[in-house]
C-alpha positions in Angstrom: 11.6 22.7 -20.3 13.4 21.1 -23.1 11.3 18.1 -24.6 12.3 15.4 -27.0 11.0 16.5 -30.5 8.1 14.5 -32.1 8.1 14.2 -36.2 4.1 14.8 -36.3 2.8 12.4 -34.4 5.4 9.8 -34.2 7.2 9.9 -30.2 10.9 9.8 -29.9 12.0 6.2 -29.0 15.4 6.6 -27.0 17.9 4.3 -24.6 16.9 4.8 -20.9 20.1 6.8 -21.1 18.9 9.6 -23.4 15.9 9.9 -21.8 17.1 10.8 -18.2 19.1 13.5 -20.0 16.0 15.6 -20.8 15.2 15.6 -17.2 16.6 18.8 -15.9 17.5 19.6 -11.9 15.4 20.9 -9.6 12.4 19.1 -11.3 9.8 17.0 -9.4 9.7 13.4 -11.1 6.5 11.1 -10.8 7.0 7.1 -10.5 4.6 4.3 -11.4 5.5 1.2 -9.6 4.2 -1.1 -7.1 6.1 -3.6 -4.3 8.1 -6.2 -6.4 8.3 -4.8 -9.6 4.6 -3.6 -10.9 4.6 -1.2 -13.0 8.2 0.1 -12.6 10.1 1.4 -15.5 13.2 -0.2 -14.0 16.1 0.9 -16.6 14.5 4.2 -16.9 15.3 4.5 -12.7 18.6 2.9 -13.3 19.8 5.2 -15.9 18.9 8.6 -13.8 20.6 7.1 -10.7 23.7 6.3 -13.3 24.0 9.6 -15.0 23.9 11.1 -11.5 26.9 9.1 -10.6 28.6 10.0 -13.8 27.9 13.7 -14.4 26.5 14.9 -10.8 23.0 15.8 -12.6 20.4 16.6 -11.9 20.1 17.7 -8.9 18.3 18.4 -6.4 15.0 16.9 -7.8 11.6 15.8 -5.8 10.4 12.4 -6.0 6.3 11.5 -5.9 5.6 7.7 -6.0 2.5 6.9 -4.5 3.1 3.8 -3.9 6.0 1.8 -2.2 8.6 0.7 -5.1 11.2 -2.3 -4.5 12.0 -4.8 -2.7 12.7 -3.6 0.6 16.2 -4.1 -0.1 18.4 -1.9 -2.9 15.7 -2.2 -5.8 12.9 0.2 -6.3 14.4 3.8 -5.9 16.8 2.8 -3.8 19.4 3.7 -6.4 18.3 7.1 -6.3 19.5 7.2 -3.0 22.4 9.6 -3.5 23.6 12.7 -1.8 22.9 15.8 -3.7 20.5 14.3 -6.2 17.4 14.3 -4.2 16.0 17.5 -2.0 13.0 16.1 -1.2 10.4 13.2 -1.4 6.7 12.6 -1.1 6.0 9.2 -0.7 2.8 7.1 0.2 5.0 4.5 1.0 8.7 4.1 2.1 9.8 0.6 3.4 10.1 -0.9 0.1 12.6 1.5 -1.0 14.7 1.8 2.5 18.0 3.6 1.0 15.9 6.6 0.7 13.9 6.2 3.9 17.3 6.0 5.7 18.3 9.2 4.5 15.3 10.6 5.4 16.3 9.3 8.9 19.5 11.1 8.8 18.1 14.1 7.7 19.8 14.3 4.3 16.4 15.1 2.6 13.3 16.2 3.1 10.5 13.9 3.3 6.9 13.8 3.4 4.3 10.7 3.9 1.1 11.0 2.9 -2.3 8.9 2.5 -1.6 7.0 -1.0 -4.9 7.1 -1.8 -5.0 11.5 -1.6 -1.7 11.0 -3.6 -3.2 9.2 -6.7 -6.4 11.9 -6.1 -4.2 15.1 -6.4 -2.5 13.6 -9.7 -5.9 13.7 -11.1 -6.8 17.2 -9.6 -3.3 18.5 -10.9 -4.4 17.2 -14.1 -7.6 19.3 -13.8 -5.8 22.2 -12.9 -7.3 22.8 -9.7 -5.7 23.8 -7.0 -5.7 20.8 -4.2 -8.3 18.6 -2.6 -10.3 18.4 0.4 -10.1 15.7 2.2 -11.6 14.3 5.4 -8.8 11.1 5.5 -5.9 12.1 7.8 -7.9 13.6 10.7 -6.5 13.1 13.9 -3.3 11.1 12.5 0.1 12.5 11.8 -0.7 13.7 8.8 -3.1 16.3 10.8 -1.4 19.3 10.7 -2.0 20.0 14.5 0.2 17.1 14.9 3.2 16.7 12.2 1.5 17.5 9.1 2.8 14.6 7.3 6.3 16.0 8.2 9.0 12.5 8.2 12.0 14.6 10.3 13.7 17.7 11.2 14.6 19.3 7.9 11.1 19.5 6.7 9.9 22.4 7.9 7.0 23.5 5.3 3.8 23.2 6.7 1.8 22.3 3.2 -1.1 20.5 5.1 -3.7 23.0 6.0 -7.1 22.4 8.3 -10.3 23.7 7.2 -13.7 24.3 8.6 -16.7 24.1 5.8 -20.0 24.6 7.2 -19.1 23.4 10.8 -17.0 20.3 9.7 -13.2 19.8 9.8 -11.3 19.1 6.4 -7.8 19.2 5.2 -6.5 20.7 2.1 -3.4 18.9 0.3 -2.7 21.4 -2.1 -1.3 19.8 -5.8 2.3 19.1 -6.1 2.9 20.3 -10.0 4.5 17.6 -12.1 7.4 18.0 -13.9 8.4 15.3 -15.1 6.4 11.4 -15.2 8.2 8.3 -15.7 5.5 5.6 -16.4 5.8 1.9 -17.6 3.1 0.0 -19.9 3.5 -3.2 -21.9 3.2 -2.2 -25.9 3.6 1.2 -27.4 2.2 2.1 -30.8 4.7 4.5 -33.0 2.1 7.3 -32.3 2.8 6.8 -28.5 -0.3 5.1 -27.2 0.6 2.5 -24.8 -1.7 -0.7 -23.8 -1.0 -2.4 -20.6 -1.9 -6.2 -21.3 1.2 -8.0 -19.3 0.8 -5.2 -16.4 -0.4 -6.5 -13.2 -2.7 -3.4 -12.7 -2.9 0.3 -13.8 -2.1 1.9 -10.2 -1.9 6.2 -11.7 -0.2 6.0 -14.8 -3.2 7.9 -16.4 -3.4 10.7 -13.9 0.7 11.1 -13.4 0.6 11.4 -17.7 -2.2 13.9 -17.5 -0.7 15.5 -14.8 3.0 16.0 -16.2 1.9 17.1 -19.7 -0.9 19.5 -18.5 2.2 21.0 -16.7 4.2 21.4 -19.3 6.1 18.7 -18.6 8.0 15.1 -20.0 6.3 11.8 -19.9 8.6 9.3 -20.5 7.5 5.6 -20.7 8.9 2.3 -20.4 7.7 -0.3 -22.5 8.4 -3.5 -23.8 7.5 -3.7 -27.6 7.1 -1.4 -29.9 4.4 -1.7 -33.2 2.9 -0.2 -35.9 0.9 3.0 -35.1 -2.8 2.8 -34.8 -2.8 -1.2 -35.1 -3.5 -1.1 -31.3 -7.0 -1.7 -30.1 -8.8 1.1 -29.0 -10.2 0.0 -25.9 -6.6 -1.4 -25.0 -5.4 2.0 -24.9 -4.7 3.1 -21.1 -2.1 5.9 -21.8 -3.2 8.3 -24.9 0.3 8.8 -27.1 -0.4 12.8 -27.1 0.6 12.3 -23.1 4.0 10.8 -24.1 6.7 12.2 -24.9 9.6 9.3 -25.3 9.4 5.7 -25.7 12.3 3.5 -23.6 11.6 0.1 -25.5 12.7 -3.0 -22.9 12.8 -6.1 -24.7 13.5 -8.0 -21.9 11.2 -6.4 -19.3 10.1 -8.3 -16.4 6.3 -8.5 -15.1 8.0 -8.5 -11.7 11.5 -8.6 -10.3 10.8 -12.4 -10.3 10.8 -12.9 -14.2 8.7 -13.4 -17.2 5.4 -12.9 -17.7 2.4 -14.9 -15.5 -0.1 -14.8 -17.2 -2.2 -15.9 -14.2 -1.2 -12.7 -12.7 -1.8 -10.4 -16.2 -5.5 -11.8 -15.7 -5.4 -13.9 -19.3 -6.0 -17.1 -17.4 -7.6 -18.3 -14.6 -5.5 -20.6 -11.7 -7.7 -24.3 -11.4 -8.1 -23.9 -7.5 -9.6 -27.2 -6.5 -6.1 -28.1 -5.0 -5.2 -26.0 -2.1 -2.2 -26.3 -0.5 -2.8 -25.4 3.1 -1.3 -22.6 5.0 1.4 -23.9 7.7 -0.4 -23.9 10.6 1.4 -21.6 13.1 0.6 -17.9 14.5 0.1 -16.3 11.2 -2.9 -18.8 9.8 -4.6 -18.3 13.5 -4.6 -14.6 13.1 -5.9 -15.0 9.2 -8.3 -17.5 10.6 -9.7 -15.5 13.7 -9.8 -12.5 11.1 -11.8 -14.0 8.3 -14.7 -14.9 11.0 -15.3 -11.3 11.1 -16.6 -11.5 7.0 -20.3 -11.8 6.2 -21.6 -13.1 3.0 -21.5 -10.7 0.3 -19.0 -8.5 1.7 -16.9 -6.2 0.2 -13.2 -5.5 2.3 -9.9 -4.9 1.7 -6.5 -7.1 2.8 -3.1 -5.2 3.6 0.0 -6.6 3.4 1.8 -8.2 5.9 0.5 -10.7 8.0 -3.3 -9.9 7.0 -2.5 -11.3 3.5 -2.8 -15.0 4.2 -7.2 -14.1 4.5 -7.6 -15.1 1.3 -5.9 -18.3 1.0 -7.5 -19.3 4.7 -10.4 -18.1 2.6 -10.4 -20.7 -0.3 -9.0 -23.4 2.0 -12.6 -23.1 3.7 -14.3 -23.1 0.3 -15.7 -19.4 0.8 -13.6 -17.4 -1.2 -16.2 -16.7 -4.0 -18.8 -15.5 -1.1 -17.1 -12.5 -0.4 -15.1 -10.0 -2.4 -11.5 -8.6 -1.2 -10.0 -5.8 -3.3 -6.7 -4.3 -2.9 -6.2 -0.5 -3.3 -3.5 -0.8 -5.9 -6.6 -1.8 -7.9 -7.2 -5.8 -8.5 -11.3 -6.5 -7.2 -11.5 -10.2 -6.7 -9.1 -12.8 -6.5 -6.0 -14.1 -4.4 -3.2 -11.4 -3.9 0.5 -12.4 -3.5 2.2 -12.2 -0.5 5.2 -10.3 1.0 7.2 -7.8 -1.4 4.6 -9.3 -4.5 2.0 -8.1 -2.3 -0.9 -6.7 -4.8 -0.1 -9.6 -7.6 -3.5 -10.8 -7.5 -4.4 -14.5 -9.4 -8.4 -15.0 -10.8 -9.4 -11.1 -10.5 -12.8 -10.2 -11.6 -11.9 -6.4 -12.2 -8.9 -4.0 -12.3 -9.6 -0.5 -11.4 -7.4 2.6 -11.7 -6.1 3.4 -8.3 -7.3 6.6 -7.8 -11.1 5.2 -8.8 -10.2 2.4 -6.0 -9.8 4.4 -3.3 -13.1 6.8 -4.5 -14.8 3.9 -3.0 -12.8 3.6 -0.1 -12.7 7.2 1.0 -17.1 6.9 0.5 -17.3 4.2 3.8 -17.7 1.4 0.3 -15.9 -1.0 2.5 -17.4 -3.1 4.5 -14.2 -4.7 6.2 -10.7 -3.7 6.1 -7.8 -6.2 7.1 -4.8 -4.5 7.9 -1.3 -5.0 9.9 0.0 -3.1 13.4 3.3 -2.0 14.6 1.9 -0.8 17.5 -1.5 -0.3 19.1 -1.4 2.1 23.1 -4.5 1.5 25.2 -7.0 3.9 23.5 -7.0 2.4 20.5 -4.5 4.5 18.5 -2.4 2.0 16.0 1.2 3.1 14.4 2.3 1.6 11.3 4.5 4.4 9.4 7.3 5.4 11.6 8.5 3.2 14.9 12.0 2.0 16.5 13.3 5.5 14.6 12.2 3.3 11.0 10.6 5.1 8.6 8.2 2.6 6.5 4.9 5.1 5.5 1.3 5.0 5.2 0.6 3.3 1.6 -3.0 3.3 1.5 -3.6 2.6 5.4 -4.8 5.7 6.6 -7.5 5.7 3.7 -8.8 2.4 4.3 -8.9 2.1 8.3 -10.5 6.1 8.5 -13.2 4.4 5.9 -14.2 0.6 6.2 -17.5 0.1 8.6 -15.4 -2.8 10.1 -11.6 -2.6 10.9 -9.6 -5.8 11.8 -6.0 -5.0 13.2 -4.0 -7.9 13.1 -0.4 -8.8 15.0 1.5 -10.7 17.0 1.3 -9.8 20.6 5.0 -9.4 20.7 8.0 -9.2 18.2 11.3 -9.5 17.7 12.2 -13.6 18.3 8.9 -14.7 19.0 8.3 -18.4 18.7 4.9 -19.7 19.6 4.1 -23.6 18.6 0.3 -23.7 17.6 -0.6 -28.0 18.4 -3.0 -29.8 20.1 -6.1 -27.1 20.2 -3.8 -24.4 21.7 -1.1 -22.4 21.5 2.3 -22.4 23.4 4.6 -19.6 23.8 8.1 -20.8 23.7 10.1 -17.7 23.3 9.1 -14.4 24.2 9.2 -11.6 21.9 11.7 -8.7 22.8 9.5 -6.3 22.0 5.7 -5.0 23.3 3.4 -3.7 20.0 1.0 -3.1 22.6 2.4 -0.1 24.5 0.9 2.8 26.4 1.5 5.2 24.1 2.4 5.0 20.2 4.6 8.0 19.1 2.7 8.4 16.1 -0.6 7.7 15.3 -1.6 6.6 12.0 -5.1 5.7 13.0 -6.9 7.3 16.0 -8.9 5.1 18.1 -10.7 7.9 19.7 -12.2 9.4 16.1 -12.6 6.1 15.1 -15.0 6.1 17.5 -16.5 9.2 17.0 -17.9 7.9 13.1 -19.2 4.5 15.1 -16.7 2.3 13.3 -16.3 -1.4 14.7 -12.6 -1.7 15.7 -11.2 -5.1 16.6 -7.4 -6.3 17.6 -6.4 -9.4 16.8 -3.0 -11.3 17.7 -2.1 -15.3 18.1 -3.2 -15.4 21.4 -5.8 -13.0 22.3 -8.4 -10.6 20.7 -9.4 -6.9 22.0 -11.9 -4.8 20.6 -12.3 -1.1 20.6 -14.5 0.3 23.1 -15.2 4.1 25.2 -12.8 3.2 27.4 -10.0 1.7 25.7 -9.0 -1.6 24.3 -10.7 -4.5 26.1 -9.6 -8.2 26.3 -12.2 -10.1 24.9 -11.2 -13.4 23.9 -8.3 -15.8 24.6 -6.6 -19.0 23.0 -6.6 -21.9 25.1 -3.4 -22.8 26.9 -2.4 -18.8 27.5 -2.0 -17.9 31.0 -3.9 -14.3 30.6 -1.3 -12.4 33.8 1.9 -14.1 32.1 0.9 -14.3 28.7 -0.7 -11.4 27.6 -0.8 -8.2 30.5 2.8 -9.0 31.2 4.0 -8.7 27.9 1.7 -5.5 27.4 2.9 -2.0 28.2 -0.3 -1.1 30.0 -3.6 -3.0 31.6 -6.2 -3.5 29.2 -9.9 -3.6 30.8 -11.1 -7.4 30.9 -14.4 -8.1 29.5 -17.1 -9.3 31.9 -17.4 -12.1 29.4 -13.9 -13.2 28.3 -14.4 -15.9 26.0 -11.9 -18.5 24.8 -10.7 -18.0 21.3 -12.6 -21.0 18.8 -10.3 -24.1 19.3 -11.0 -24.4 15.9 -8.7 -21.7 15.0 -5.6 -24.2 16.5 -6.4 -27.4 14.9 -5.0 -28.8 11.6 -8.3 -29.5 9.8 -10.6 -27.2 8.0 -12.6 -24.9 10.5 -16.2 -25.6 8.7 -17.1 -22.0 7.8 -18.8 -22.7 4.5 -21.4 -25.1 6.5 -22.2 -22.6 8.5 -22.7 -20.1 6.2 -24.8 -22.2 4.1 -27.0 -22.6 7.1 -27.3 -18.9 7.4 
């Protein structure tokens, strides 16, 4: 593979445009990048999807991003979205970039999902040149290999996903996909090629996807934003060794996120004064947050997901507990507040920033106490779909890792979707408009956790929507609590698709969890 030429130990600094030339078709290219912007070398993306529409190469390349890149809209690698220029894709997760997910859909590529955190893992084990991993996360989901294998569609046919048996116990092996070329982003680049990453929000892989290209004789080409004088770095700056790179694309202007300059709130520099909270609305989202959080001890550790999990910790520091607890997010932040929709992992006030692949480490050894994550859909024995439904193709990210893991799970919805409108007043909540849409069916047709294995390791497993709670038990989900106000026949079995078993002490959802004012939680706590 033809590499830009190095004068000793000075890189090659090129355009975006020169860079992409050196990538040659039929190559598997390696993103950085994160929801909203993190991380993403940007006009390094935009100038491969350019020269493709100019000069029809290269083709036929695989993509790897770990992580869900865009904004759920035409950013990200949507622009690589292009007949003939991509043959196939492994991706942790898909919704944020849904031009390539739709071609998936069609059938125009081939696509595989799997578990972000054994993603970030295998770059590290490619970089060891080693031969795969072995991995307990993904038993029993679709990633299982007696169910699709982590197969997206039709077209992908190779079974890569292989179960194992070692000493009586079931593993699968993800072999390595070999690296050809990574395209990485960091914040200041010395001459030499070393790279610090002071304005990045976090680190996610850009390490292991370096190591990983270059120990396969690959290209590393990395975005930055300034260029200085080699060796004036500081050392212990350094996240990305210049031997590892190859070209420099200098940005001047490069964004933080898609939103604009710098934060340096968000870069971890400064710390947000918090005493002024401004409240969550209170509607069906803060209830869920709120009926979630009571699950947290003191001194736990857990994890929040995006989507509507992600308001727990502002509910938190509205209740004056946030500093009793710790919630991390797998892209690596440890601490803090996270950011909320396509931002999502855009932490303010962390304590620590991990690399990703030491992040979920922890996760995959049951370090989580709790886990706070978002359903699609959830049938009656507990399974929950979050990476495929209504024909959508959205992926994993690092679900499957953290709800396989965490001693607690919390699932969190709304009962219904598509035009719901519930009206949360007067210590209760009224449905006004039905969705058009069940989440909890009989069956989901994919299963991204499994209730039944879940289980089987003695996790706690607990539903939670606006109007109602369920909790995991032998014989399927059970009703356990209900918001005042909900008639439980209308409200809730009739907009189920099945008959959950009702618990022999139903209890009313706290009316706490509807009323405007602070719920009190730090007083009890404090009593504890």
């Amino acid at each position: 593979m033809q590499k830009p030429l190095r004068k000793g130990n000075l890189v090659s600094v090129l355009t975006a445009d020169e860079a992409v030339k050196f990538i040659p078709s039929g190559a598997t290219v390696g993103f950085t990048g994160a929801g909203g912007g993190i991380l993403e070398a940007t006009e390094v993306i935009k100038a491969l999807a350019n020269r493709y529409k100019e000069s029809n190469q290269p083709q036929d390349l695989t993509l790897w991003h770990t992580t869900g890149l865009g904004d759920r809209n035409d950013r990200g690698l949507s622009p690589l979205a292009q007949q003939g220029l991509v043959k196939r894709i492994f991706g942790g997760h898909w919704g944020q970039s849904p031009r390539l997910a739709e071609m998936a859909e069609r059938n125009e590529i081939e696509a595989y999902n799997y578990p972000q955190g054994v993603m970030s893992q295998l770059l590290r084990t490619t970089a060891a040149g080693q031969p795969g991993i072995l991995s307990h996360v993904g038993l029993g989901t679709f990633i299982d290999p007696r169910r699709q294998g982590g197969k997206l569609n039709e077209v992908t046919k190779e079974e890569l996903v292989k179960l194992m048996i070692i000493d009586g116990k079931e593993w699968l092996y993800y072999p390595v996909v070999p690296i050809d070329v990574a395209i990485i982003r960091g914040t200041t680049a010395d001459m030499e090629g070393y790279i610090s990453m002071e304005d990045e929000i976090t680190y996610l892989d850009a390490l292991a996807l370096a190591q990983a290209a270059h120990n396969n004789g690959g290209i590393v080409i990395a975005q930055v934003q300034r260029l200085v004088k080699g060796r004036s770095l500081h050392p212990k700056s350094i996240k990305v060794p210049g031997y590892l790179v190859d070209a420099l694309v200098v940005v001047d202007d490069q964004p933080q996120l898609y939103s604009g300059q710098v934060n340096r709130f968000f870069s971890g520099d400064y710390v947000l004064e918090t005493g002024e909270v401004i409240p969550l609305p209170l509607n069906e989202r803060k209830v869920i947050a709120r009926r979630a959080l009571m699950e947290v001890a003191p001194g736990n550790v857990g994890n929040v997901g995006v989507g509507i999990s992600d308001g727990i910790g502002v509910v938190a520091r509205e209740e004056g507990i946030n500093e009793e607890f710790t919630l991390t997010v797998e892209t690596g932040p440890i601490g803090g507040v996270t950011a909320q929709g396509i931002f999502f992992g855009a932490s303010v006030n962390m304590q620590a920033v991990l690399d990703m692949p030491a992040q979920f480490d922890f996760y995959d050894g049951g370090g989580l106490d709790v886990a706070f994550l978002s359903f699609a859909e959830v049938d009656q024995t507990g399974n929950v779909n979050v990476h495929k439904f209504n024909g959508k193709i959205m992926g994993t990210g690092g679900f499957v890792n953290i709800c396989q893991n965490s001693k607690k799970v919390i699932f969190s919805g709304t009962l219904t979707a598509g035009g719901l409108k519930s009206v949360v007043e007067q210590g209760a909540v009224r449905i006004d408009q039905e969705g058009k849409f069940k989440k909890l069916v009989e069956q989901v047709p994919e299963i991204t956790f499994n209730g039944q294995d879940a289980l089987r390791r003695g996790q706690t497993v607990i539903y939670i929507t606006e109007r109602a709670v369920f909790r995991l038990t032998d014989g399927g989900l059970e009703l356990c609590e209900v918001a005042p106000g909900v008639d439980v026949e209308k409200d809730i079995i009739q907009q189920m698709g099945f008959k959950p078993k009702i618990a022999e002490d139903l209890k009313e959802m706290d009316p706490r969890l509807f009323s405007p004012e602070k719920m009190g939680i730090a007083e009890e706590w404090r009593k504890k």
